[in-house]
Backbone bond lengths (Angstrom), bond angles and torsions (degrees), N, CA, C in turn:
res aa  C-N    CA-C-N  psi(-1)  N-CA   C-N-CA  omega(-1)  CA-C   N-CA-C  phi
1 X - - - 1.437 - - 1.525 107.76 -
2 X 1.454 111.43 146.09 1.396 99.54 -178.15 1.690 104.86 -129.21
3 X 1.254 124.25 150.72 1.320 130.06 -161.49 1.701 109.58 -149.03
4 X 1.150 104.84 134.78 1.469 118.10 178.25 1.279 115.18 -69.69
5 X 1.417 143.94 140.03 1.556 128.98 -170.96 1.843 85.27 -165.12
6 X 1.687 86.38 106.42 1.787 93.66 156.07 1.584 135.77 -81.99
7 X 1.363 121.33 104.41 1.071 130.34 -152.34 1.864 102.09 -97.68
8 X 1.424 156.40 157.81 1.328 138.28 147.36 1.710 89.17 -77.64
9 X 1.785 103.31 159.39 1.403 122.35 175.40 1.455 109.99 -44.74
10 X 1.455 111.19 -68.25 1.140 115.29 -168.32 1.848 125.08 -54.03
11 X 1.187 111.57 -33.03 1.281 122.21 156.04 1.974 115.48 -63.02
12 X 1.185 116.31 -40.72 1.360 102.00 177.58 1.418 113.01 -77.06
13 X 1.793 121.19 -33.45 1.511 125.32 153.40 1.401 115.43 -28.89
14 X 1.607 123.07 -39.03 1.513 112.02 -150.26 2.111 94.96 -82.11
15 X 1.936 91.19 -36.12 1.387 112.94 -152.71 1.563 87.08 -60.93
16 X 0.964 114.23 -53.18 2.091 115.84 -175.10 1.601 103.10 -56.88
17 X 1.284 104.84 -34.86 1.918 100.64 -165.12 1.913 95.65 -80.96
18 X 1.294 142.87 -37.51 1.306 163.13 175.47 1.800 100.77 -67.56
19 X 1.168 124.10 -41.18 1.678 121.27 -177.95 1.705 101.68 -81.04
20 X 1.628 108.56 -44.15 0.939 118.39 -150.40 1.876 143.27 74.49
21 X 1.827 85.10 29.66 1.305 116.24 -162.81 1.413 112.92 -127.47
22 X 1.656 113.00 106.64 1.575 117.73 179.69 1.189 121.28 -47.44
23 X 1.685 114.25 -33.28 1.505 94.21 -145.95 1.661 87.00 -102.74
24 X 1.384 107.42 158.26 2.030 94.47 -172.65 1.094 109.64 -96.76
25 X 1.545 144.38 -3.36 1.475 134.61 132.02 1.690 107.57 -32.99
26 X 1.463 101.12 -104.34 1.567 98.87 -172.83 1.698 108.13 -21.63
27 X 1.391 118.57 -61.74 1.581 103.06 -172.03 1.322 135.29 -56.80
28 X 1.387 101.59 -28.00 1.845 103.67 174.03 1.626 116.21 -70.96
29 X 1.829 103.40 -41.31 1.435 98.27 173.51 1.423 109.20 -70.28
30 X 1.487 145.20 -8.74 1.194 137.50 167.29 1.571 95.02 -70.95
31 X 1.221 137.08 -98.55 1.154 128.59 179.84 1.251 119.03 4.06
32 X 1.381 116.60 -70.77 1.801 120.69 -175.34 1.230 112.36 -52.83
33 X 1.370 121.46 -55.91 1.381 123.96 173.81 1.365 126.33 -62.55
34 X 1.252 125.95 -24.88 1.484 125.37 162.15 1.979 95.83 -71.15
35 X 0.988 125.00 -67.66 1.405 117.89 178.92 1.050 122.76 -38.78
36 X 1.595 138.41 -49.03 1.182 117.43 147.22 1.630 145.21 -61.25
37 X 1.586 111.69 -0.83 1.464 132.44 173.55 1.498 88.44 -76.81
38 X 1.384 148.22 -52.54 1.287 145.69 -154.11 1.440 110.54 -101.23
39 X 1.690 110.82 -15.95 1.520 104.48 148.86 1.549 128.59 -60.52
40 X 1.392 110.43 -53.90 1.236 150.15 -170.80 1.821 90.32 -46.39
41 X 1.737 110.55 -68.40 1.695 94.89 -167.62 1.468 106.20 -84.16
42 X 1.378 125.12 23.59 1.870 118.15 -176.65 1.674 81.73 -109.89
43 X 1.195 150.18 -12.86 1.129 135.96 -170.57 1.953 99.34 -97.79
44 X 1.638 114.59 -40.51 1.380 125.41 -165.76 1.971 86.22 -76.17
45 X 1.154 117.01 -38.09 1.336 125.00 171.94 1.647 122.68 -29.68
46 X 1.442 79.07 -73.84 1.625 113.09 -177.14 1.921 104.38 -50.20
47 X 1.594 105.62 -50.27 1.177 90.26 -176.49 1.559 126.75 -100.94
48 X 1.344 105.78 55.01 1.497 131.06 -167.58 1.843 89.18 -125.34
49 X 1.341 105.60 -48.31 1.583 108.13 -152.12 1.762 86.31 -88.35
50 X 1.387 125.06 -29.09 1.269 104.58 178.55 1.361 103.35 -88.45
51 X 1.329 150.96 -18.30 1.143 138.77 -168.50 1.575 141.80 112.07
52 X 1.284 86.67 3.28 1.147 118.76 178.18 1.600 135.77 -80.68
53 X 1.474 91.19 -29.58 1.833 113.97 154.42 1.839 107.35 -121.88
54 X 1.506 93.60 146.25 1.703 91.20 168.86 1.319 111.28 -161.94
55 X 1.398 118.86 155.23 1.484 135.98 -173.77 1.074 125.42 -92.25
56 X 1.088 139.58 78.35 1.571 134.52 169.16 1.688 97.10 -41.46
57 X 1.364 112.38 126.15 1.104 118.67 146.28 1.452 137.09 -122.47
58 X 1.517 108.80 76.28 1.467 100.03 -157.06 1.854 122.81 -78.96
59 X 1.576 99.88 147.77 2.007 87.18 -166.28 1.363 100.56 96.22
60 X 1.580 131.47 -25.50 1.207 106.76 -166.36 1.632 118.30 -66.26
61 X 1.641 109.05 -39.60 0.997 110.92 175.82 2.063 125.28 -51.11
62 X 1.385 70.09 -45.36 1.766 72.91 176.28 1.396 119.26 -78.92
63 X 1.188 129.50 7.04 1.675 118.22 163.49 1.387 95.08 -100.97
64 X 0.979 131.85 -24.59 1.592 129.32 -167.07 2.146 92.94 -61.02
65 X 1.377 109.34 -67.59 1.115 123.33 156.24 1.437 116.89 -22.09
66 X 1.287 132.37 -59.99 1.267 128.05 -165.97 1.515 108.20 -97.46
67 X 1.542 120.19 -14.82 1.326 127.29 158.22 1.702 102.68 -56.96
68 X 1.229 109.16 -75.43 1.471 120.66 -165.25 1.898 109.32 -48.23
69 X 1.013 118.95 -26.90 1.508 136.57 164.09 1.489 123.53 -56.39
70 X 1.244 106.51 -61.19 1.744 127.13 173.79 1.567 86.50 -85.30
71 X 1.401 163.09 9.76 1.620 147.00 159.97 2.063 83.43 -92.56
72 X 1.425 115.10 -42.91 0.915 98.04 -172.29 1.524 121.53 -70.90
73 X 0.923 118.09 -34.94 1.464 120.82 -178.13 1.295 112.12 -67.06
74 X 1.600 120.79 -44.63 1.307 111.12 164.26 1.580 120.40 -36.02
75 X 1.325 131.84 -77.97 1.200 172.64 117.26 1.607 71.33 43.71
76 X 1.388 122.85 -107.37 1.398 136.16 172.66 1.556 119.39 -2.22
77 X 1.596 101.87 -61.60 1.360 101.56 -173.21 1.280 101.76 -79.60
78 X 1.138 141.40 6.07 1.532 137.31 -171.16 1.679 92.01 -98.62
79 X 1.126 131.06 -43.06 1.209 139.54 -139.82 1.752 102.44 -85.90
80 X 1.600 101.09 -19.90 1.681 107.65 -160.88 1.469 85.79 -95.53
């Protein structure tokens, strides 16, 4: 679909210098589409932190544990 969108210069300057895209077609649809990529994970976000999605992570706790054990022992033998 194609759509007319009045931009001032200096704002379409910033949008090409921020995409890293000369031509100001390609750069605005870069823009939009990264903006909706960063909508997209504050919403998948959101429903992680309310509870609404969740991760079993099983084991995680216990390698964290056995990581932090073997960091310690390293640590030790470095120290002697």
């Amino acid at each position: 679909m194609k759509i007319t969108v009045e931009l001032p210069d200096n704002e379409l300057r910033e949008i090409c210098e921020i995409t890293g895209i000369r031509k100001k077609g390609p750069a605005i649809r870069k823009l939009v589409e990264d903006s909706l990529m960063i909508e997209r994970r504050k919403r998948i976000a959101r429903k992680f932190v309310d509870g609404t999605y969740s991760a079993e992570l099983s084991g995680f706790e216990e390698a964290k544990e056995i990581e932090r054990r073997a960091s310690q022992s390293l640590s030790e033998l470095w120290r002697d």
